[in-house]
N, CA, C and O atoms as a GROMACS GRO file, in nm:
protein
  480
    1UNK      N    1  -1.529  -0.086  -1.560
    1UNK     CA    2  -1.446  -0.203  -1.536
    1UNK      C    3  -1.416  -0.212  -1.387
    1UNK      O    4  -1.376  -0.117  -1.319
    2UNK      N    5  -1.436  -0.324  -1.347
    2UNK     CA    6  -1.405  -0.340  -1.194
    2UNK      C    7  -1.243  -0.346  -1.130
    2UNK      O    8  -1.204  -0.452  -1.080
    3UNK      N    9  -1.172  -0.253  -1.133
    3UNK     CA   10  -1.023  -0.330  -1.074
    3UNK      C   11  -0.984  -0.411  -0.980
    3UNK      O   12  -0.880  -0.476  -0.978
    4UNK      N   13  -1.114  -0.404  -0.853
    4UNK     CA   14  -1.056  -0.491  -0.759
    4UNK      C   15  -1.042  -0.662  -0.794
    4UNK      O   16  -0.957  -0.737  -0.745
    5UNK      N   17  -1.173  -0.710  -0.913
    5UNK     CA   18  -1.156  -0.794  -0.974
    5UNK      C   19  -1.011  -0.811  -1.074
    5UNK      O   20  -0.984  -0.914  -1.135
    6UNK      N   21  -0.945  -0.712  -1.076
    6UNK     CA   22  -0.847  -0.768  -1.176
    6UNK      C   23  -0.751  -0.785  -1.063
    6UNK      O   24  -0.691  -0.891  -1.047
    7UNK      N   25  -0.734  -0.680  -0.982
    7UNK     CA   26  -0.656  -0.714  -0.889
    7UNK      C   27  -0.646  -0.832  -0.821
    7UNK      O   28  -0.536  -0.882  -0.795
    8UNK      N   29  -0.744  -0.877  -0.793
    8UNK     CA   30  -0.776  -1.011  -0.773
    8UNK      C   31  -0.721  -1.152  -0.872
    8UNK      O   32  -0.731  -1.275  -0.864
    9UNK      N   33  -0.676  -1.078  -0.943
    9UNK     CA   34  -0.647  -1.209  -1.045
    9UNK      C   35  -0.527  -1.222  -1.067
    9UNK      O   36  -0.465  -1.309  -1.128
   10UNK      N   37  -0.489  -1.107  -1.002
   10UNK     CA   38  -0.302  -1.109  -1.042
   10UNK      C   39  -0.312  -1.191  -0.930
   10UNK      O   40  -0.232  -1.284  -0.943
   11UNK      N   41  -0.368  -1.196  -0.838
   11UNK     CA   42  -0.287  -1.258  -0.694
   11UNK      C   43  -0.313  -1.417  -0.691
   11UNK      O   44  -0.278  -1.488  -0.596
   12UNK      N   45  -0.379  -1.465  -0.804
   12UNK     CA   46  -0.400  -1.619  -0.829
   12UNK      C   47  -0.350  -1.687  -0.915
   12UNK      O   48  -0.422  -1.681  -1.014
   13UNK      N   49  -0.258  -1.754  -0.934
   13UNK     CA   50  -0.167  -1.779  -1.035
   13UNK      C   51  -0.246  -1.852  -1.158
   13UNK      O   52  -0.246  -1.974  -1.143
   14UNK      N   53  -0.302  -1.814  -1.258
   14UNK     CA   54  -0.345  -1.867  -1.358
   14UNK      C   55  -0.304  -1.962  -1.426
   14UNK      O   56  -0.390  -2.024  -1.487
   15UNK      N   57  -0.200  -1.994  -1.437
   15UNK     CA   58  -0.135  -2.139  -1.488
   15UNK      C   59  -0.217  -2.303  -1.432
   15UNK      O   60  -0.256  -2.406  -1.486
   16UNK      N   61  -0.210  -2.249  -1.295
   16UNK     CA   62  -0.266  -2.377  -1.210
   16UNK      C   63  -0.416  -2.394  -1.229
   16UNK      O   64  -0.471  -2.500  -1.200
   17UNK      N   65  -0.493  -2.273  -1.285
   17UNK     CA   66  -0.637  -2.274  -1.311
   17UNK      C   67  -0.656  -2.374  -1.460
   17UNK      O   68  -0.733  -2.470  -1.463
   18UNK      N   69  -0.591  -2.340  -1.549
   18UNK     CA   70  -0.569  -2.381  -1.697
   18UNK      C   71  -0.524  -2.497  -1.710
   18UNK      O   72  -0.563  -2.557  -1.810
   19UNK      N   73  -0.440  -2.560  -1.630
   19UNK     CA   74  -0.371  -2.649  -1.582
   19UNK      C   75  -0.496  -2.756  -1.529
   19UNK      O   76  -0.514  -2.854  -1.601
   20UNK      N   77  -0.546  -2.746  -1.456
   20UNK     CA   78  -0.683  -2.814  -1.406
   20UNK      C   79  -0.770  -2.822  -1.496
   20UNK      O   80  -0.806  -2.930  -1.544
   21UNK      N   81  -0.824  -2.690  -1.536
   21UNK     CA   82  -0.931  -2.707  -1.690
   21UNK      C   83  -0.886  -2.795  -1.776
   21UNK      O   84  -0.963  -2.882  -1.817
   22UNK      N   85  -0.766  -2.790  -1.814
   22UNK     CA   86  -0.724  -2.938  -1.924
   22UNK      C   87  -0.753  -3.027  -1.857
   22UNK      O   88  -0.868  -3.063  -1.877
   23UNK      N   89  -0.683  -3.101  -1.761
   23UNK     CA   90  -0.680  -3.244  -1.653
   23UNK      C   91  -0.862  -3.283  -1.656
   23UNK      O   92  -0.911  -3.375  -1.721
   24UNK      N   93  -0.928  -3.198  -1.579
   24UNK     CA   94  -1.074  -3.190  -1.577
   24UNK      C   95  -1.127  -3.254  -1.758
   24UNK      O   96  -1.148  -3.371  -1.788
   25UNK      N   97  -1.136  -3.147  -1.837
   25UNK     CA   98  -1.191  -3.154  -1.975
   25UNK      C   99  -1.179  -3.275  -2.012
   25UNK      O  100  -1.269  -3.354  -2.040
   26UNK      N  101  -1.012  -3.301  -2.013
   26UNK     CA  102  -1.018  -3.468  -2.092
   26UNK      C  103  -1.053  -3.541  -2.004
   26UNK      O  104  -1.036  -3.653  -2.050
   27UNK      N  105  -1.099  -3.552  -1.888
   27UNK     CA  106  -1.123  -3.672  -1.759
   27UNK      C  107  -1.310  -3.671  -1.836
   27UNK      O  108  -1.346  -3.760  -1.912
   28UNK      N  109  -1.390  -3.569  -1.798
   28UNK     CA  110  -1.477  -3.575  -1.809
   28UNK      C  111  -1.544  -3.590  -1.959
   28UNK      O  112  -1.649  -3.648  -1.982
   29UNK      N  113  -1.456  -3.522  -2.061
   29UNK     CA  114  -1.529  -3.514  -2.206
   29UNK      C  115  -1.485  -3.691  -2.190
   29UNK      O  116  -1.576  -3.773  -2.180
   30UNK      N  117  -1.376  -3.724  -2.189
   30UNK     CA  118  -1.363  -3.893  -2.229
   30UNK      C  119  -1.441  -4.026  -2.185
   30UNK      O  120  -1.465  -4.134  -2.238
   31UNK      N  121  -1.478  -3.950  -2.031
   31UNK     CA  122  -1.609  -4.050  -1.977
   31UNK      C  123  -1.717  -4.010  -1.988
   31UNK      O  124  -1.785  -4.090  -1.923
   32UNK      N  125  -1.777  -3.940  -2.026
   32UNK     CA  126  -1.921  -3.887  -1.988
   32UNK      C  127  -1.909  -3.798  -2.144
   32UNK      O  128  -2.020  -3.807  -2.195
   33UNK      N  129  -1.832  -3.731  -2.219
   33UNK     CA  130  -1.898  -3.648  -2.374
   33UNK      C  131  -1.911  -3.575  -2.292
   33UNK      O  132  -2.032  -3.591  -2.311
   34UNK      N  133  -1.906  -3.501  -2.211
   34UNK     CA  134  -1.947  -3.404  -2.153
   34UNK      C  135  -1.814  -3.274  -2.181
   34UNK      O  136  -1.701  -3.286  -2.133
   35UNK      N  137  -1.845  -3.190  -2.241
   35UNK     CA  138  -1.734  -3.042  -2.216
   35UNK      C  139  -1.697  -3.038  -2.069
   35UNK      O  140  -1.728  -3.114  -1.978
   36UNK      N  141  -1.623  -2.932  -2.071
   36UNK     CA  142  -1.624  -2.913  -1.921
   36UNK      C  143  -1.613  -2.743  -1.939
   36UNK      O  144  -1.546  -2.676  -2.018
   37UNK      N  145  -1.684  -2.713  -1.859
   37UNK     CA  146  -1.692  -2.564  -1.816
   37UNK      C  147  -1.657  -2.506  -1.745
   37UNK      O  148  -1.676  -2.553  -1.634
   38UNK      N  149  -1.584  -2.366  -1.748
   38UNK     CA  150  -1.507  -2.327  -1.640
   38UNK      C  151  -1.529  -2.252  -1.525
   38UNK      O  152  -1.451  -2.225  -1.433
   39UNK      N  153  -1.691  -2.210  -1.546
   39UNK     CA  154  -1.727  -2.173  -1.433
   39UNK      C  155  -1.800  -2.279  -1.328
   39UNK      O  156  -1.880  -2.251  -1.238
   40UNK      N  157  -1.764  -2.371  -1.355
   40UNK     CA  158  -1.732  -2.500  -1.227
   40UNK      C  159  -1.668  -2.503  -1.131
   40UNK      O  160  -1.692  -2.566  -1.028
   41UNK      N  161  -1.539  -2.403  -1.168
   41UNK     CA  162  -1.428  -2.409  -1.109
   41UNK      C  163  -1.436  -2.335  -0.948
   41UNK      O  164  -1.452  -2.213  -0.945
   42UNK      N  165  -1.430  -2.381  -0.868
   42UNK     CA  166  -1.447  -2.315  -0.713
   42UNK      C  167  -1.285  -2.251  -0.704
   42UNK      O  168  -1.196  -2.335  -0.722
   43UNK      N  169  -1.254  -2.144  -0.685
   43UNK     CA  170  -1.110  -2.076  -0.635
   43UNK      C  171  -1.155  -1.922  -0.509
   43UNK      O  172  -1.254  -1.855  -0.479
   44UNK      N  173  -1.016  -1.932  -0.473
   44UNK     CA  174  -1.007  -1.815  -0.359
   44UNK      C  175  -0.885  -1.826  -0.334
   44UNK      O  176  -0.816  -1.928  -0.322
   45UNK      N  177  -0.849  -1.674  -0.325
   45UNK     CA  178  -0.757  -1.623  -0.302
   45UNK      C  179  -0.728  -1.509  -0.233
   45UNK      O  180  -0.788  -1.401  -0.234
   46UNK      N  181  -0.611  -1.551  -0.162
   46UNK     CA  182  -0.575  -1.464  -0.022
   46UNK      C  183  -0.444  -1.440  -0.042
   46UNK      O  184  -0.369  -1.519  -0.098
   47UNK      N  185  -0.397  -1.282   0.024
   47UNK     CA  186  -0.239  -1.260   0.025
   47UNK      C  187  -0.172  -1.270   0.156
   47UNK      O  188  -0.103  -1.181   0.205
   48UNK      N  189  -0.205  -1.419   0.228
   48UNK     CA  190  -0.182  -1.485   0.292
   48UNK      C  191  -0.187  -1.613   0.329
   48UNK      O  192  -0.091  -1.681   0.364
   49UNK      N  193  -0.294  -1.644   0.321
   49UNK     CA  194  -0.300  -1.783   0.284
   49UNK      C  195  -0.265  -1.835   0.134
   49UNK      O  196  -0.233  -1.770   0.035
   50UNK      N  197  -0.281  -1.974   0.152
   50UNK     CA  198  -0.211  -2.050  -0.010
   50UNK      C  199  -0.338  -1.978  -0.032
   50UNK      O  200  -0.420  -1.935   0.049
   51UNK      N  201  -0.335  -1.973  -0.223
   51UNK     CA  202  -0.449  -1.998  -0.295
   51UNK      C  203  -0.500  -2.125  -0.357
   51UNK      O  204  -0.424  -2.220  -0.336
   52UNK      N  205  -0.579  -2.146  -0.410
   52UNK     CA  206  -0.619  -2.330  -0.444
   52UNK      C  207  -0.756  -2.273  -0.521
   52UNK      O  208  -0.831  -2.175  -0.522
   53UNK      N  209  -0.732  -2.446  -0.606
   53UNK     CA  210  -0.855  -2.422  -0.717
   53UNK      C  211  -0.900  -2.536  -0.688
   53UNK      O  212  -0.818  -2.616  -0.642
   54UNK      N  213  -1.026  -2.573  -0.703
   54UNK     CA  214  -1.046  -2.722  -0.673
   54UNK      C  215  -1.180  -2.759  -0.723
   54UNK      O  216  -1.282  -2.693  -0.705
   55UNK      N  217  -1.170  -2.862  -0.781
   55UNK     CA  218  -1.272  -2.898  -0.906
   55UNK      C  219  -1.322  -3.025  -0.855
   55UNK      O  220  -1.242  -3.104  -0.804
   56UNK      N  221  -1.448  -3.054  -0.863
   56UNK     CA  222  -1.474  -3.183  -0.839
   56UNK      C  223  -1.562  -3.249  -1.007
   56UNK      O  224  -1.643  -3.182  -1.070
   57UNK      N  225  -1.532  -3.343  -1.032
   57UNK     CA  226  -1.584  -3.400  -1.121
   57UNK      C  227  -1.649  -3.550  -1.137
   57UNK      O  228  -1.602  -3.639  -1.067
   58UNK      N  229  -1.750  -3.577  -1.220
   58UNK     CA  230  -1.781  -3.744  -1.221
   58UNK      C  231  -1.723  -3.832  -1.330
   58UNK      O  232  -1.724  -3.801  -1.449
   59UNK      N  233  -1.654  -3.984  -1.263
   59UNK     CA  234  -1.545  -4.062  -1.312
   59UNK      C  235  -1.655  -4.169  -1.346
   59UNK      O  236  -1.622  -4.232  -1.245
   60UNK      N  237  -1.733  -4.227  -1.386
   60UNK     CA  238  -1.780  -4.360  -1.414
   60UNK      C  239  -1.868  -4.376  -1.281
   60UNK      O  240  -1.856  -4.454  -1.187
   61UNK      N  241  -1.972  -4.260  -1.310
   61UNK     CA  242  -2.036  -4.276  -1.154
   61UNK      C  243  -2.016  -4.255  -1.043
   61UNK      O  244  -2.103  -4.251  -0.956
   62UNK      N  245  -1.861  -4.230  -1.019
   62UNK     CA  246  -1.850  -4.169  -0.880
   62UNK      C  247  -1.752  -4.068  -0.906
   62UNK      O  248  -1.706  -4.055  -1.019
   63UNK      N  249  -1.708  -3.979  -0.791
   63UNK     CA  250  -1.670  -3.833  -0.811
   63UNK      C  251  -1.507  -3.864  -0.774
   63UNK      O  252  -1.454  -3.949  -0.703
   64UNK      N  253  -1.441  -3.725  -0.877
   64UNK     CA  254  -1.319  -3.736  -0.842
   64UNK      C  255  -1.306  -3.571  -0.804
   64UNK      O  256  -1.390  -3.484  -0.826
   65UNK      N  257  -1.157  -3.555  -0.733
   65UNK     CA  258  -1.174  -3.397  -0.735
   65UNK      C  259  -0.980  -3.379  -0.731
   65UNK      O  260  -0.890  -3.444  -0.679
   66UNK      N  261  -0.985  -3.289  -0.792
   66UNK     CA  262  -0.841  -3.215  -0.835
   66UNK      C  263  -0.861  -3.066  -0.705
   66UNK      O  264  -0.958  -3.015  -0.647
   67UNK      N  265  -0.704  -3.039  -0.708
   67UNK     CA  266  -0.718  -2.956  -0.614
   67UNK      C  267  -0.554  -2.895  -0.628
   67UNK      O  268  -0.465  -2.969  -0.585
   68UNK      N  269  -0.526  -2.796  -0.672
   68UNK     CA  270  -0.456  -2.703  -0.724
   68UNK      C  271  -0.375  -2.586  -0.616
   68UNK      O  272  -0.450  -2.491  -0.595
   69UNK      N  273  -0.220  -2.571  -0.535
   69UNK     CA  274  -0.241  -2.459  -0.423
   69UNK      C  275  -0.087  -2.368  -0.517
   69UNK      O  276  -0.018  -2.405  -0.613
   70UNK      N  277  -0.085  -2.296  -0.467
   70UNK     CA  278   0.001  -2.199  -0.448
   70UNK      C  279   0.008  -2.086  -0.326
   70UNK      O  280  -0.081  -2.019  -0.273
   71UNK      N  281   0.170  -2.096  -0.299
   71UNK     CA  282   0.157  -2.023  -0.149
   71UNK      C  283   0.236  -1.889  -0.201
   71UNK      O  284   0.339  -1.870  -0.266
   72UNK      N  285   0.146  -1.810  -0.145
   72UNK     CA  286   0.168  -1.636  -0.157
   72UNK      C  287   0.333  -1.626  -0.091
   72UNK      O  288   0.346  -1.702   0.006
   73UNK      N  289   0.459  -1.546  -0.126
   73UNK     CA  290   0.548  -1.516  -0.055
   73UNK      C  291   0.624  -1.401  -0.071
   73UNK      O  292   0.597  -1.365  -0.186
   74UNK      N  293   0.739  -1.286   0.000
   74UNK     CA  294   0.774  -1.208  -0.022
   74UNK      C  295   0.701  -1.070  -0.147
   74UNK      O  296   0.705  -1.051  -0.268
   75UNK      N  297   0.637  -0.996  -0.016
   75UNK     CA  298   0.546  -0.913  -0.119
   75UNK      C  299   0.638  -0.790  -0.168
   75UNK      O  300   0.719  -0.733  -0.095
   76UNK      N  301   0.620  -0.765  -0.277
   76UNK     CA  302   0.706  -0.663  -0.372
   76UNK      C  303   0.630  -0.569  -0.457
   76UNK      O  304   0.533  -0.589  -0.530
   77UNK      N  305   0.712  -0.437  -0.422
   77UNK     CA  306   0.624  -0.366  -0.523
   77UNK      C  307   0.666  -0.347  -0.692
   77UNK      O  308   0.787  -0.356  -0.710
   78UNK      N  309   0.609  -0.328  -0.779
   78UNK     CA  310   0.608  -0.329  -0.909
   78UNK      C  311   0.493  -0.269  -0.968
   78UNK      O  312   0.388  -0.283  -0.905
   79UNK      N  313   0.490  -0.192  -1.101
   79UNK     CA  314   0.410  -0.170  -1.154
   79UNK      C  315   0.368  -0.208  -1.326
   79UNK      O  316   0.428  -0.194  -1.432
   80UNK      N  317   0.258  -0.252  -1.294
   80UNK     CA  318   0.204  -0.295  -1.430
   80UNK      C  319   0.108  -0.178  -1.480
   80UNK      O  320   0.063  -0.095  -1.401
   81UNK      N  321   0.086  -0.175  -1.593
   81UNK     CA  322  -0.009  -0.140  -1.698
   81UNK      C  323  -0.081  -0.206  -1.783
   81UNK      O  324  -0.057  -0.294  -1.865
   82UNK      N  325  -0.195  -0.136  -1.745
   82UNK     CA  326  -0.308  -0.246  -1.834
   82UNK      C  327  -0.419  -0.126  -1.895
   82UNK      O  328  -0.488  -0.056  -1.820
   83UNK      N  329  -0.423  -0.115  -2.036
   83UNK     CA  330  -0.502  -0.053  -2.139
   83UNK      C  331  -0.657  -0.051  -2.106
   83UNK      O  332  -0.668  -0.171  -2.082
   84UNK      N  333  -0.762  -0.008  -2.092
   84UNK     CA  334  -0.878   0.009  -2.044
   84UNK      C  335  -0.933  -0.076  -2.233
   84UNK      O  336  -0.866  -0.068  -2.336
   85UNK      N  337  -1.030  -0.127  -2.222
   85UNK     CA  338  -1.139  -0.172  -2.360
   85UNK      C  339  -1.264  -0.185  -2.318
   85UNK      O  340  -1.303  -0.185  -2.201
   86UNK      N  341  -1.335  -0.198  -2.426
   86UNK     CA  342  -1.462  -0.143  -2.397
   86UNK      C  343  -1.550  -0.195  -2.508
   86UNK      O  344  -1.509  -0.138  -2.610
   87UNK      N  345  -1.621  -0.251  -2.531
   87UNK     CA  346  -1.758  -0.322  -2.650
   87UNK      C  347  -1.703  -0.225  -2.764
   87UNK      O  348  -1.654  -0.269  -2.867
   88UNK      N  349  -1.717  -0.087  -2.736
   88UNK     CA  350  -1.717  -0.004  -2.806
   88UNK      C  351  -1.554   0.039  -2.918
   88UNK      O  352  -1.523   0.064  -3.035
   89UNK      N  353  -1.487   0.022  -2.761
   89UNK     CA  354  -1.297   0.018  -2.824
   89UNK      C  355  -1.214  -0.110  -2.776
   89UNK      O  356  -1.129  -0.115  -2.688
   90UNK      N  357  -1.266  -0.220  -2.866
   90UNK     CA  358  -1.191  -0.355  -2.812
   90UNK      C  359  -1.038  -0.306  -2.830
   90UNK      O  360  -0.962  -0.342  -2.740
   91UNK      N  361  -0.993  -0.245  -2.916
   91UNK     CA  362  -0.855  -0.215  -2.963
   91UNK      C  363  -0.781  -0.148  -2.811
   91UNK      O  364  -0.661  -0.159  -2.786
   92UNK      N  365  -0.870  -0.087  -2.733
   92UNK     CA  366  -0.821  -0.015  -2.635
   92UNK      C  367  -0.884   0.145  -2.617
   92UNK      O  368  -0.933   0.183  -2.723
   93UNK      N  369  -0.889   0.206  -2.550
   93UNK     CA  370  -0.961   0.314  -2.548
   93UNK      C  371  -0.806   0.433  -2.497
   93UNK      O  372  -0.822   0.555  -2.493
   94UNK      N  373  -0.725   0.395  -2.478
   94UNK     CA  374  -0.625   0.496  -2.485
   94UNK      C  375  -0.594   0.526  -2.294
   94UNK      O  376  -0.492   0.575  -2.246
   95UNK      N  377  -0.696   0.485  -2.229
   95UNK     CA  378  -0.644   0.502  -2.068
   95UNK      C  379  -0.582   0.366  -1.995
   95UNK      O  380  -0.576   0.263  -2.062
   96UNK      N  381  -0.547   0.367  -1.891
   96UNK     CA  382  -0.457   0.299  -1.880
   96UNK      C  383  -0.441   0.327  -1.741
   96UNK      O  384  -0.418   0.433  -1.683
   97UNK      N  385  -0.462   0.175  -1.685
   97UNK     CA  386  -0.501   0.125  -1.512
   97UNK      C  387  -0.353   0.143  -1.502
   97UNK      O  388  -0.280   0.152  -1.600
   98UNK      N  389  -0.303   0.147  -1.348
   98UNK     CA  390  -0.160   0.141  -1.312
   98UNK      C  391  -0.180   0.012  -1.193
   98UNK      O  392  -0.275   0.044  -1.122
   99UNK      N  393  -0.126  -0.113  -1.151
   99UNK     CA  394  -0.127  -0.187  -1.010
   99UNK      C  395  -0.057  -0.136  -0.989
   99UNK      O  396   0.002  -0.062  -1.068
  100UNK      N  397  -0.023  -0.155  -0.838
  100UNK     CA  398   0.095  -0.144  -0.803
  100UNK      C  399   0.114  -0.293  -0.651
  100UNK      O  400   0.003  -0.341  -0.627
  101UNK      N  401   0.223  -0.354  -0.567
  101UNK     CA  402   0.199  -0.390  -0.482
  101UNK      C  403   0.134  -0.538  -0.617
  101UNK      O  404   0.021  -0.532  -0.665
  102UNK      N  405   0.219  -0.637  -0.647
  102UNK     CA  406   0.178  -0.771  -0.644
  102UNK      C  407   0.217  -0.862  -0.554
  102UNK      O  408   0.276  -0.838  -0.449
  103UNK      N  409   0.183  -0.968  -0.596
  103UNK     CA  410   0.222  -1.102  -0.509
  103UNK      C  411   0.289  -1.200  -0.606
  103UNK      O  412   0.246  -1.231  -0.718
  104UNK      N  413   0.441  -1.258  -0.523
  104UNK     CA  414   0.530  -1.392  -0.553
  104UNK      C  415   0.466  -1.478  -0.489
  104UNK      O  416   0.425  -1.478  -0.374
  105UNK      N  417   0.458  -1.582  -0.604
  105UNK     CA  418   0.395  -1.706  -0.496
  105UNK      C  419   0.508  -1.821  -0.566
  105UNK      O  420   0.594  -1.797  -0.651
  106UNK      N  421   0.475  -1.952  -0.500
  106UNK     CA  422   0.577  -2.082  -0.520
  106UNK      C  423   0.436  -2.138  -0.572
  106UNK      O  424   0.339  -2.190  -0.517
  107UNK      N  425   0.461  -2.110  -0.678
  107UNK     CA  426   0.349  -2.219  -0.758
  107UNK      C  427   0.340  -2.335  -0.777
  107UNK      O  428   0.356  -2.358  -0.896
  108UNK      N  429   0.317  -2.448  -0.702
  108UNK     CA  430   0.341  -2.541  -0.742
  108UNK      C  431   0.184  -2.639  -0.750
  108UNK      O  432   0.080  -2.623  -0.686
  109UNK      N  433   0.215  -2.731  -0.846
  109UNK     CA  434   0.093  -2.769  -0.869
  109UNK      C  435   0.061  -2.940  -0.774
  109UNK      O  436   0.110  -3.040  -0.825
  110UNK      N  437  -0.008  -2.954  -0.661
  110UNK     CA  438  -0.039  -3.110  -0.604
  110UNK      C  439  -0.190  -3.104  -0.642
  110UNK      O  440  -0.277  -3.091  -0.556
  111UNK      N  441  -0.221  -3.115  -0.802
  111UNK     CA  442  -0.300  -3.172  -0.850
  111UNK      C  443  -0.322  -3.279  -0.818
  111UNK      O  444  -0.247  -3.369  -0.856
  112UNK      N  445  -0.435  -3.305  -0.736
  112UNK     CA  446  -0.483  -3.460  -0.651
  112UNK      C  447  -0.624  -3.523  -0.740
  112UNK      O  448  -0.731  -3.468  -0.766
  113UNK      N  449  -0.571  -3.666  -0.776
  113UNK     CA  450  -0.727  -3.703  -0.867
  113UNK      C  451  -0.742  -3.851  -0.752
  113UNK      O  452  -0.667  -3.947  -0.736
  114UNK      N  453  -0.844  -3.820  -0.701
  114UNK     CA  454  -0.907  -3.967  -0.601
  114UNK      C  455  -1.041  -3.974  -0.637
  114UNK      O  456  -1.099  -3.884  -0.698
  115UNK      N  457  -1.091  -4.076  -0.602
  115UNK     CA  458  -1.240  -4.138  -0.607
  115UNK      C  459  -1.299  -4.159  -0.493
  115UNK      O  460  -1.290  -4.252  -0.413
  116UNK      N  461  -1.370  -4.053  -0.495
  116UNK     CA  462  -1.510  -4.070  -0.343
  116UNK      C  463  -1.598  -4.168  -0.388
  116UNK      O  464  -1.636  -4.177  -0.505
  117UNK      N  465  -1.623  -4.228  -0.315
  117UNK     CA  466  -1.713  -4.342  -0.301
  117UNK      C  467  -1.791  -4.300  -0.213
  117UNK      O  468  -1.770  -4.271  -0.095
  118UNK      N  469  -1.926  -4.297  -0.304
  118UNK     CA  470  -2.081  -4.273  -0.221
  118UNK      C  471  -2.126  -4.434  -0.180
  118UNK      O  472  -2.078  -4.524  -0.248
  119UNK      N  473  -2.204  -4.462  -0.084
  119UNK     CA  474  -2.251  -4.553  -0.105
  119UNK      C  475  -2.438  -4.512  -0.048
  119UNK      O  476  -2.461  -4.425   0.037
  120UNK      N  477  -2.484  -4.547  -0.076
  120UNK     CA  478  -2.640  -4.502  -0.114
  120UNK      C  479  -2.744  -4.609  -0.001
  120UNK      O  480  -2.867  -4.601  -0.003
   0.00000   0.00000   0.00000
C-alpha cells in the first residue's frame, strides 16, 4: 500500500471532489446520456497553496468547467489510524498505519459553471 498516496488525500478535502462529481454527472448524463467518470477529474494538492479540483465538461456542444478550491491553514498535529487490507483480508489484516501532522483547510466551495465558446 502506498502511504504517501493516502497521505495525500487527507490533505484534499474530499467533500469538494464529490461535490463536483454530482454537479458534473447530472450536467452531463442530462445532456449528452453520458455517465460521468471520475477519473476525469484533474486535482492537486499542496500544503500551501489552495487545493482545487476542476472539471471541464460538454453543455450542448460547447464546454463548461467547474472549479472547486480550498485553502490549506494552521497546521496541527494529530494522529489518525488506519487498518492495513488487502484482496486477501478486506476485513483488515490486523496492522495499522499511524499519520501524524494533518492539514485545516477553509473549505469552501466557488464551484464556477461558464460556457467557453469555441468558434471554429
Amino acid at each position: 500500500m502506498n502511504t504517501e498516496k493516502i497521505e495525500d488525500a487527507s490533505l484534499n478535502p474530499a467533500a469538494l471532489a464529490y461535490l463536483n462529481n454530482a454537479i458534473i454527472s447530472m450536467s452531463v448524463q442530462g445532456d449528452q446520456g453520458e455517465v460521468y467518470s471520475g477519473n476525469k477529474v484533474a486535482f492537486e494538492t499542496s500544503e500551501i497553496l489552495p487545493s482545487y479540483v476542476g472539471v471541464a465538461f460538454p453543455v450542448k456542444g460547447k464546454y463548461g468547467f467547474s472549479l472547486s478550491v480550498s485553502i490549506p491553514y494552521n497546521e496541527y498535529e494529530s494522529t489518525q489510524w488506519i487498518e492495513e487490507t488487502t484482496i486477501q483480508h478486506p476485513e483488515g489484516t490486523g496492522r495499522f498505519y499511524r499519520f501524524i501532522w494533518l492539514k485545516r483547510f477553509y473549505a469552501f466551495n466557488t464551484t464556477m459553471a461558464f460556457t467557453i465558446f469555441i468558434f471554429l
